[in-house]
N, C-alpha and C positions, 0 to 999 in steps of 0.2 A: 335451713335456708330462710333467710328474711324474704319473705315475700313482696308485704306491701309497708308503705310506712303515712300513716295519718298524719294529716296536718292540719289541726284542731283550728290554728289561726284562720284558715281561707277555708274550713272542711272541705279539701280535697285528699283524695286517696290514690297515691303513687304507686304503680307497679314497681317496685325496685330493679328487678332486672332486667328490663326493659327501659322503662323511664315512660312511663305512657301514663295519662290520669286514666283512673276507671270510673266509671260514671256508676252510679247505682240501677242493683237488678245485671250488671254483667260481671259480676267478679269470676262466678263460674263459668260463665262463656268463653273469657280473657283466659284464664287459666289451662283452658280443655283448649283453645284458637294456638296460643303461645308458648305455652310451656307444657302440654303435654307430658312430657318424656322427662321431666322435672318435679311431678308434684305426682301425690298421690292422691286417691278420691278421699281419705280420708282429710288429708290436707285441706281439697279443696272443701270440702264441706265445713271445716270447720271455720274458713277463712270465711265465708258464706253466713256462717251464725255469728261469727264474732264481731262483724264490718256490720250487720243486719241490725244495731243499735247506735250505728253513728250515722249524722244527717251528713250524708255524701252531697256536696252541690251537681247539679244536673250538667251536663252536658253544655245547656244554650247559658249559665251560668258559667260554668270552667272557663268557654271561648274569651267570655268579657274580663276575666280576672289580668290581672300582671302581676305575677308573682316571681318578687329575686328567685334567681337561679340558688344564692347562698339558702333560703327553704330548707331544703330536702338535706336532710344529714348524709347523702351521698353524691352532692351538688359538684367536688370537686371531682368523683369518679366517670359524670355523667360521659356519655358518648357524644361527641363532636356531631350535629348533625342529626342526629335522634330525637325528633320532639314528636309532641302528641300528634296525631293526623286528624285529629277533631279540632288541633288550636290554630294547625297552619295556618 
């Protein structure tokens, strides 16, 4: 399962089955909150070392971006209605 998917242009990190940005320092949280019942601890840990090298934008950074929906390589799957609750 594809987790999450970087986008190196605006460094933000997508949750893919969800559609939520994750901010850095919660990938484990987001993953054990969400997707429990989907990911293993091995998973998350490794999503944890592998993201733990990319400069993730912050939170008070994510709010201010505008980022095309077209972004995300699964922009035309997204959910109707489904946006970040940090960017509302």
């Amino acid at each position: 399962m594809d987790l999450f998917y970087f986008d190196s242009t605006y460094a933000v990190l997508a949750c893919l089955p969800c559609q939520y940005a994750v901010v850095p320092g919660t990938i484990a949280s987001h993953l054990r909150a969400h997707h429990k019942d989907e990911v293993t601890r091995e998973q998350i840990q490794y999503c944890v070392k592998y993201y733990a090298t990319q400069l993730i934008q912050s939170a008070a950074v994510i709010q201010k971006l505008r980022i095309p929906r077209q972004t995300s390589p699964r922009s035309e799957e997204r959910r109707v209605g489904k946006e970040c609750p940090r960017c509302v």
